[in-house]
C-alpha positions in Angstrom: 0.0 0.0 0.0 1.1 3.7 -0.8 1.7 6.0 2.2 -1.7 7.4 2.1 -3.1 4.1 2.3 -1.1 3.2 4.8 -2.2 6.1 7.0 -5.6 5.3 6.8 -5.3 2.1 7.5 -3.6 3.6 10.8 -6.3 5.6 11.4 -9.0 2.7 10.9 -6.4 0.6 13.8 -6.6 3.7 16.3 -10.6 3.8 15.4 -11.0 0.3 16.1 -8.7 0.2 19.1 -10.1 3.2 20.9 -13.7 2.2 20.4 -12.8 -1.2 21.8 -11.2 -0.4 24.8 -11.7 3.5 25.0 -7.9 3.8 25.9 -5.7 5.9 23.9 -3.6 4.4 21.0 -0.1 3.9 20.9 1.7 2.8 18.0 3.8 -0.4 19.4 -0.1 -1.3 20.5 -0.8 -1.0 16.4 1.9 -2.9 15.3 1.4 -5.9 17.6 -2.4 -5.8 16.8 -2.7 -5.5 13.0 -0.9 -6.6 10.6 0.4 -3.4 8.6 3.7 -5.3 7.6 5.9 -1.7 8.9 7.5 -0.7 12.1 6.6 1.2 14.9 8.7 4.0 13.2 6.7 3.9 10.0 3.5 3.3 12.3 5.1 6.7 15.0 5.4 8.9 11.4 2.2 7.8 10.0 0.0 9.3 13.2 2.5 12.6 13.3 1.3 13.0 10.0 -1.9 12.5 11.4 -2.3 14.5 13.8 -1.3 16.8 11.6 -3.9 16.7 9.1 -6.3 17.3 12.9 -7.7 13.3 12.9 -6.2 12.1 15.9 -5.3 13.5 18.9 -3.0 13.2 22.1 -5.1 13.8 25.3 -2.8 14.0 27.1 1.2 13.4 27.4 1.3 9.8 26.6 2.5 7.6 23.7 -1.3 6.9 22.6 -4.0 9.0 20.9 -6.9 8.9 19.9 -9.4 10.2 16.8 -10.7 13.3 16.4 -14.5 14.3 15.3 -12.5 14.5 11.9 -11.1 11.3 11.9 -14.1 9.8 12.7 -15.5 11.4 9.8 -13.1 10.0 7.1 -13.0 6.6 8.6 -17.1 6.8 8.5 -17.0 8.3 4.3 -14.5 5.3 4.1 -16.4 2.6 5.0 -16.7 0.7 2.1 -19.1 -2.2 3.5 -21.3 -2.0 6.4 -20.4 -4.7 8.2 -24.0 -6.7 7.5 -26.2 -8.2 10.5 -25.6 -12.0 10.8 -28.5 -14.6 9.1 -29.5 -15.1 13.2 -29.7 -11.4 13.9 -31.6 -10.6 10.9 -34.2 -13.5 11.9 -34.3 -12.1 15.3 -35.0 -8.8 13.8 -37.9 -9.8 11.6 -39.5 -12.4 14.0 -39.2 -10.1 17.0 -40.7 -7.0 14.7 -43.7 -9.5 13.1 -45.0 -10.2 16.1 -46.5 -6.5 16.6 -49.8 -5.7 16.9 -50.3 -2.2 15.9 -48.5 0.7 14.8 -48.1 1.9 18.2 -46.4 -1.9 18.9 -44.5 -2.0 15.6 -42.4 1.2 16.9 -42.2 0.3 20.7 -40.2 -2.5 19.6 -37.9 -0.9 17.1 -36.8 1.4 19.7 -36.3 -1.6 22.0 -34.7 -3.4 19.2 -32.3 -0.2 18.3 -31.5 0.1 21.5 -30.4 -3.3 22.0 -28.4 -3.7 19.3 -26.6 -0.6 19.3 -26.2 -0.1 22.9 -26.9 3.6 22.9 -30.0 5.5 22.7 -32.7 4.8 20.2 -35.6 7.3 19.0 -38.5 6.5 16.3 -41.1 9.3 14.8 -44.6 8.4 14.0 -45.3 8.3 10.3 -46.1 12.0 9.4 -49.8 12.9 8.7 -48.6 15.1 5.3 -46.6 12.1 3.7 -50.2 9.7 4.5 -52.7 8.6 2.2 -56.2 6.9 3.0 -55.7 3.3 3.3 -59.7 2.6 4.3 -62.7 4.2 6.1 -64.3 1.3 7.9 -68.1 2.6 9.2 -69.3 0.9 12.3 -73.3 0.7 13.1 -73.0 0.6 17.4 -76.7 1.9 17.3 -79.0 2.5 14.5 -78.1 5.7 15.2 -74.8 5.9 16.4 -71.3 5.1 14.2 -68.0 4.4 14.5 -66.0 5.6 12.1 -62.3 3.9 12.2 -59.7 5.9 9.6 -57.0 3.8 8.3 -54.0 5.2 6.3 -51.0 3.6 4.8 -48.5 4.2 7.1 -50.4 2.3 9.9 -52.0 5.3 11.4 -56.0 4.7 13.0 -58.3 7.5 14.1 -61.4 6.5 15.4 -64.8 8.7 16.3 -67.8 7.9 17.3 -70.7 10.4 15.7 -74.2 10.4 17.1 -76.7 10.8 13.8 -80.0 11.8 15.6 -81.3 9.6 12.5 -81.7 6.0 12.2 -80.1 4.1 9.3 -80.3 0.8 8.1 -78.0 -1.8 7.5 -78.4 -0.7 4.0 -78.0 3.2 4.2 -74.3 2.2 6.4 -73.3 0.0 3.4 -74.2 2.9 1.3 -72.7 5.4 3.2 -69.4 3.2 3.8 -69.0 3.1 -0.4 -69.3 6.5 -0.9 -67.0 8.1 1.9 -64.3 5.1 0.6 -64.9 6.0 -2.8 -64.1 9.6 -1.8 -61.4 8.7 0.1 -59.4 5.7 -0.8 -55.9 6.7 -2.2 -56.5 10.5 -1.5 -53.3 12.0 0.9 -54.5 13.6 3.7 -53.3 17.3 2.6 -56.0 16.4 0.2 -58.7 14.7 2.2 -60.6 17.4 3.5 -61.7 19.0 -0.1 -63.0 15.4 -1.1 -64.9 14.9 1.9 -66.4 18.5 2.2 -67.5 18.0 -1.5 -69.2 14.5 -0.8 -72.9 15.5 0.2 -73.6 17.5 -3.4 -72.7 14.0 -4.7 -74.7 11.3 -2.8 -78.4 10.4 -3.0 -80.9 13.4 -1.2 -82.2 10.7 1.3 -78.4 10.3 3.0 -77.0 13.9 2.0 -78.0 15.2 6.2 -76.2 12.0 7.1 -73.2 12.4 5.0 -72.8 16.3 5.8 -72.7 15.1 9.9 -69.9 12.3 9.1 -68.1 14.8 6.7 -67.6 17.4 9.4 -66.4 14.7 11.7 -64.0 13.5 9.5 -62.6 17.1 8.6 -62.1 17.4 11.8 -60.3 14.1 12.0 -58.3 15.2 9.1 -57.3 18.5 9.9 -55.7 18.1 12.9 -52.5 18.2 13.2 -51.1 16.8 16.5 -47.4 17.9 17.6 -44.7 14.8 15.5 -44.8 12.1 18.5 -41.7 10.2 19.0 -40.8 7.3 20.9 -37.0 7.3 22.9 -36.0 4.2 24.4 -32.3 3.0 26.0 -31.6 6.4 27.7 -29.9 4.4 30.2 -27.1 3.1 27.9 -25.6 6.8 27.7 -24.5 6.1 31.4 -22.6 3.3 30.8 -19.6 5.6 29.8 -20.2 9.3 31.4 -16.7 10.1 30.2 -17.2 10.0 26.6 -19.0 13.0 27.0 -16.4 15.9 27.4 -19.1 18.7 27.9 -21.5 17.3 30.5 -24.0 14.4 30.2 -26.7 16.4 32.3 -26.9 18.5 28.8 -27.1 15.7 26.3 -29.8 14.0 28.3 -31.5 17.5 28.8 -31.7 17.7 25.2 -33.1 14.8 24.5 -36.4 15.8 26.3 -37.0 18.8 24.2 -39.4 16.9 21.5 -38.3 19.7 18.9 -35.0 19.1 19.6 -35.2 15.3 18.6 -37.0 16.0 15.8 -34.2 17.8 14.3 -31.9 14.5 14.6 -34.3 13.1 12.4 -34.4 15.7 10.3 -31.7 14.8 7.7 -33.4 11.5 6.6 -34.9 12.4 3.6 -34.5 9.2 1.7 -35.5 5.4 2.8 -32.0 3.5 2.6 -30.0 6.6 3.2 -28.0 6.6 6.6 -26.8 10.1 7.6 -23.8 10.6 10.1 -23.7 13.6 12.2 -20.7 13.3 14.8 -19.9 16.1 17.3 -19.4 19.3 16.0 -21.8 18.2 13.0 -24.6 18.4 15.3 -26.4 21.6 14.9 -27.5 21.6 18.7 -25.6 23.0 21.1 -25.5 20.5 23.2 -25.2 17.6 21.3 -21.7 18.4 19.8 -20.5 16.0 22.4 -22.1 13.1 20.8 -23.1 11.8 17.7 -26.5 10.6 15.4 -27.2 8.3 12.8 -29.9 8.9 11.4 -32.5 7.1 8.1 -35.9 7.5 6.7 -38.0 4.7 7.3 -41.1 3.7 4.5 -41.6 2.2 1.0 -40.5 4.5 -1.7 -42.2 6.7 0.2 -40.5 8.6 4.3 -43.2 7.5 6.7 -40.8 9.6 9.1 -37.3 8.9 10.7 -35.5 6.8 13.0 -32.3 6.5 14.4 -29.4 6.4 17.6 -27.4 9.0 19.8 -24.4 8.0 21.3 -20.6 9.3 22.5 -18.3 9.8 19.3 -16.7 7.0 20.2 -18.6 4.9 18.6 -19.2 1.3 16.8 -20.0 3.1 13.4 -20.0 0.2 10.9 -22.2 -2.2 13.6 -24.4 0.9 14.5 -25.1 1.6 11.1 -25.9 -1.6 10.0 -28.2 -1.9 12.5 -29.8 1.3 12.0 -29.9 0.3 8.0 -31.7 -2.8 9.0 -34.4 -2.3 11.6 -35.9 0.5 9.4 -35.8 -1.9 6.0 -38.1 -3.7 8.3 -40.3 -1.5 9.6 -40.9 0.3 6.1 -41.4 -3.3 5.2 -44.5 -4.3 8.1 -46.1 -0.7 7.4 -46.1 -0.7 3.4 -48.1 -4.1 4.5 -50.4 -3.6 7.1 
């Protein structure tokens, strides 16, 4: 290998090294642990040169060092293959994900599973209203004058409202009712909904136009809202486990993390399904999260149902965090596109 090669591949030894055992690097440890085929010398001039270019560092007055937030950064561009999950863990993955019940269940576990297999903390957004179509309208008769009407959309999301008539319908007048508000609605995004709802009534039969004006302004209102993005955060506990990767204070990372809006922002980057993105330390555009670092991806079919990802100290198990990150969302785009 040419110097430059050789110097990376330095830099991928003091990566591995220091996330392994989160001591610094010195160069008899490199030479003794990989095989680069050149002396300590070589190995000594190869991280002068690297600190030099700012991708390693010397915390303090010993032999070893350790990589900087830019080091990090070329070893991640670098990575030629994510180091894939093994057949078991993939099976693991799939079965553990299949067995949800609901949306609600389906994300629960991903941020279990993320957090699990990445050891640091894992966050999931609920599939965004804008980015949802109408998968179904299922209407309910509880009463002859009472329904339920149960929303469906493709990204797994279920609104349900119950609307009192003041009229009695039969079993015929629901079916009827049911076709028309699907055939208004079915395959229509949500931005788009409301206008094919609110134009319904001038388009059904006079006898169920008072019955279809009632649901209509039920389901605007269904429509319309716009709750605050919910997210789910799970394995806050693993950023303890190592207090001192965090050179600013830990207090302020976790302090972030509870400002929803904040979060949000992490997740903000994944704008295509397959796409991992890599903020580490002074990437972050939050303050107080230039002590850490996110990987981040869009989850969904084609089409972002919303974002997913894991926080954790710079240093890092990039290639097995990404992986894993890469994964679990392939398979939760996969269960939602399906349900």
């Amino acid at each position: 290998m040419n110097a430059e090669e050789r110097r990376f591949a330095v830099l991928q030894a003091i990566v591995a090294d220091y996330v392994s055992t989160q001591e610094p690097v010195a160069s008899r440890t490199i030479v003794d642990r990989h095989n680069l085929g050149v002396s300590s010398a070589t190995v000594r001039n190869d991280m002068a040169a690297l600190e030099e270019d700012g991708l390693i560092a010397q915390p303090h007055t010993s032999a070893g060092r350790i990589p900087t937030d830019k080091g990090y950064r070329l070893f991640v561009d670098r990575i030629a293959d994510v180091k894939p999950l093994s057949p078991a863990e993939r099976r693991a993955v799939q079965s553990f994900l299949d067995g949800a019940v609901d949306l609600d269940d389906v994300l629960r576990r991903s941020v279990r599973l993320l957090a699990q297999l990445t050891r640091q903390v894992a966050v999931v957004q609920y599939p965004t209203l804008t980015r949802s179509t109408v998968r179904h309208l299922e209407v309910v008769a509880l009463t002859p004058a009472r329904l339920m009407l149960v929303l469906i959309t493709d990204s797994g999301r279920v609104d349900q409202r119950v609307v009192d008539l003041g009229d009695v319908l039969s079993d015929e007048d629901v079916a009827a009712v049911r076709g028309h508000l699907n055939g208004a609605l079915v395959g229509c995004p949500l931005t788009a909904a409301s206008v094919a709802v609110a134009e319904l009534p001038d388009k059904v039969p006079t006898e169920l136009r008072d019955v279809v004006v009632t649901l209509s302004t039920v389901l605007i209102e269904t429509l319309v809202e716009h709750p605050e993005e919910r997210l789910v955060l799970g394995g806050t506990a693993n950023l303890t486990r190592n207090v001192a990767d965090f050179p600013g204070s830990l207090r302020q990372v976790l302090e972030a993390l509870e400002e929803q809006v904040v979060v949000l922002k992490l997740l903000a980057a994944a704008q295509d399904p397959g796409l991992v993105t890599v903020r580490i330390g002074e990437e972050n555009q939050v303050e107080d999260l230039r002590g850490a670092s996110v990987i981040s991806i869009g989850y969904g079919q084609g089409t972002i149902l919303g974002g997913m990802g894991v926080l954790g100290p710079t240093r890092m198990d990039y290639p097995g965090t990404i992986a894993a990150v890469h994964a679990v969302a392939r398979y939760v785009g996969d269960i939602l596109s399906g349900r």
